[in-house]
Every structure is written in C-alpha cells, then in structure tokens.
N, C-alpha and C positions, 0 to 999 in steps of 0.2 A: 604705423600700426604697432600696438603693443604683443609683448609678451605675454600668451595665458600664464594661469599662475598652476604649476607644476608642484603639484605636491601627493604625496600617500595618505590613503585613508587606513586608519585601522582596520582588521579582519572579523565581520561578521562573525559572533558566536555564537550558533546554533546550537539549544539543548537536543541533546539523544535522545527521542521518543523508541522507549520500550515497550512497546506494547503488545500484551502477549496474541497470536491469532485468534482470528474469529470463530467460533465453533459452528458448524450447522446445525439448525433446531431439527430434533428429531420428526421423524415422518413427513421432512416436506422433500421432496424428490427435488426442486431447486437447488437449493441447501447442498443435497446431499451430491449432484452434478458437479456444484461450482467444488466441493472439498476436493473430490475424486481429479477434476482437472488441475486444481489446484495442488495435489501430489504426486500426478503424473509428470504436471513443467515442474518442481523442486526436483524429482527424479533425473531429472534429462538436463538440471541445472541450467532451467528457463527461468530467473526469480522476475524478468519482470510481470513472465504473466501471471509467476506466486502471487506479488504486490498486486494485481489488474484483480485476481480471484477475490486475494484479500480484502480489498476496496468494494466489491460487488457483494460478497458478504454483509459486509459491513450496514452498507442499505438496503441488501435483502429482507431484512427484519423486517422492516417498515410494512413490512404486508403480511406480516404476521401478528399486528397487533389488531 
C-alpha cells in the first residue's frame, strides 16, 4: 500500500464584501417589521439575526416592483 501524498494547499483569499445595509421602502409595513427586528437583535448583539434581517430585506423588494 502506498503513502498518500501529504502536502499544504494555499489559503483561500476572500474579498471583504462592504456593503452598506438595506434600507426599508417606505410605507410598506414588511419593510418596516424586518428593520425594527433587525435593530432590536443588533441591540441585544444578536448579528446573526442582523445578517438573517439583512438578507430578507434584500428580497423583500422583489415584491415591490
């Protein structure tokens, strides 16, 4: 039986995505739920459900066009 061959790969480099949050369009009460939730967990230093908010914004639009 042979030896696998043992060796190191480089480290994946990931670019930093900046991107600034998503704003709720005015007058839609969706919108305006996910923001209010969405400052409540940054409040209480819950970011993953910022990021879960943020993300749901994001394709909330879609039903605004």
């Amino acid at each position: 039986m042979t030896e696998p061959t043992r060796y190191s790969t480089s480290p994946v480099d990931l670019p930093l995505r900046l991107e600034p949050e998503p704003m709720p369009v005015e007058g839609c009460p969706g919108c305006t739920e996910l923001a209010a939730v969405r400052d409540r967990a940054r409040a209480g230093g819950d970011m993953t459900t910022v990021s879960d908010c943020n993300v749901l914004l994001r394709r909330h639009p879609e039903g605004h066009r």
